[in-house]
C-alpha positions in Angstrom: -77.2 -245.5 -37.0 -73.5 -244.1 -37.0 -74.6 -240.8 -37.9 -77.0 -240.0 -34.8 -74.7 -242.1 -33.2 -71.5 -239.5 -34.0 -74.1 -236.7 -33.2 -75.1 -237.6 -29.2 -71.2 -238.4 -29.2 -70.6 -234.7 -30.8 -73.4 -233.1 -28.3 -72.0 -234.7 -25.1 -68.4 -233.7 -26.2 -69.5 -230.3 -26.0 -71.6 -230.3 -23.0 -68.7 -231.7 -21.1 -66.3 -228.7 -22.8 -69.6 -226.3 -22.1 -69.6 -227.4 -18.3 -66.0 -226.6 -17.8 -66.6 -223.1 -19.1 -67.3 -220.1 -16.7 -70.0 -218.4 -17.3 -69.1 -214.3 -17.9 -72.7 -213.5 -15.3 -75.7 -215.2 -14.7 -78.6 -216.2 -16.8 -81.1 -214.1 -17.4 -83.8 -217.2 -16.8 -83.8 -220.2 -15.0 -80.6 -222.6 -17.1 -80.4 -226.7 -16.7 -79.0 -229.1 -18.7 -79.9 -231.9 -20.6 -78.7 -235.2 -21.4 -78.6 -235.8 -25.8 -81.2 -239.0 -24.9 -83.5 -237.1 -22.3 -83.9 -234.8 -25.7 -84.0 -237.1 -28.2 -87.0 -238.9 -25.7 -88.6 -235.5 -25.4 -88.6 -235.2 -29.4 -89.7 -238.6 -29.7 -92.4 -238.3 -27.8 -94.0 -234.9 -29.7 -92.4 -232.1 -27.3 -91.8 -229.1 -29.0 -88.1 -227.4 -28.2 -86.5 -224.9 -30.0 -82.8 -226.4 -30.8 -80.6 -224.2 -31.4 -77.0 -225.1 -32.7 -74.4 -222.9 -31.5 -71.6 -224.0 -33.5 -70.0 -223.0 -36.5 -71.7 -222.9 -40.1 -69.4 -225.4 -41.4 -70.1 -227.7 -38.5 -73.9 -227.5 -38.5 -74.2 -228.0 -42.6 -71.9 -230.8 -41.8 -74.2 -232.2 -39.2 -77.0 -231.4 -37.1 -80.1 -232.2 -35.1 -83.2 -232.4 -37.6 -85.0 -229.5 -37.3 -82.5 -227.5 -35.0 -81.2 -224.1 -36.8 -78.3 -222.6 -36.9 -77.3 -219.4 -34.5 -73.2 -219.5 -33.8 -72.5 -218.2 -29.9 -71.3 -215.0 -30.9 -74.1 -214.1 -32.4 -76.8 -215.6 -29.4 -76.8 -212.2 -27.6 -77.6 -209.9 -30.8 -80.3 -212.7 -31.9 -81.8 -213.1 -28.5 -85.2 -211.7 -29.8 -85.2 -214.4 -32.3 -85.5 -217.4 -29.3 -88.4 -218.6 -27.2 -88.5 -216.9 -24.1 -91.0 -219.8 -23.1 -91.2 -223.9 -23.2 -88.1 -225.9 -24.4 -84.9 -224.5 -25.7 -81.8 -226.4 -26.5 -78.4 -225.2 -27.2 -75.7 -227.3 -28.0 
């Protein structure tokens, strides 16, 4: 499919701009990363994450994981309260 297709392309384009970034202090909890098809095996197989998309509006109404929802980086840090503080969460 061209569309999920574009979309792992999307995600890994911004996880190799995301890796090159400096982070301003560390993580409050534990951070890895994840590969676009470890996720997609994880959803497939029933695993519950909370997928959050950190870009734009424009770019997540243009595309976006099923089922992630939409919180743009600026506003991560006043939201916080809204994310999982346990199990799987995803931001891309």
């Amino acid at each position: 499919r061209v569309s999920m297709r574009r979309l792992l392309t999307t995600l890994l384009a911004g996880g190799v701009l995301l890796l090159g970034a400096a982070p301003a202090a560390p993580p409050d909890a534990p951070v890895s990363f994840i590969k676009a098809d470890e996720l997609k095996q994880l959803l497939d197989k029933g695993t519950r994450a909370d997928i959050i998309d950190v870009r734009t509006w424009d770019a997540y109404v243009e595309m976006h994981i099923k089922g992630a929802r939409s919180i743009p980086v600026r506003a991560v840090e006043p939201r916080a309260r809204e994310i999982s503080r346990t199990g799987l969460v995803v931001f891309y």
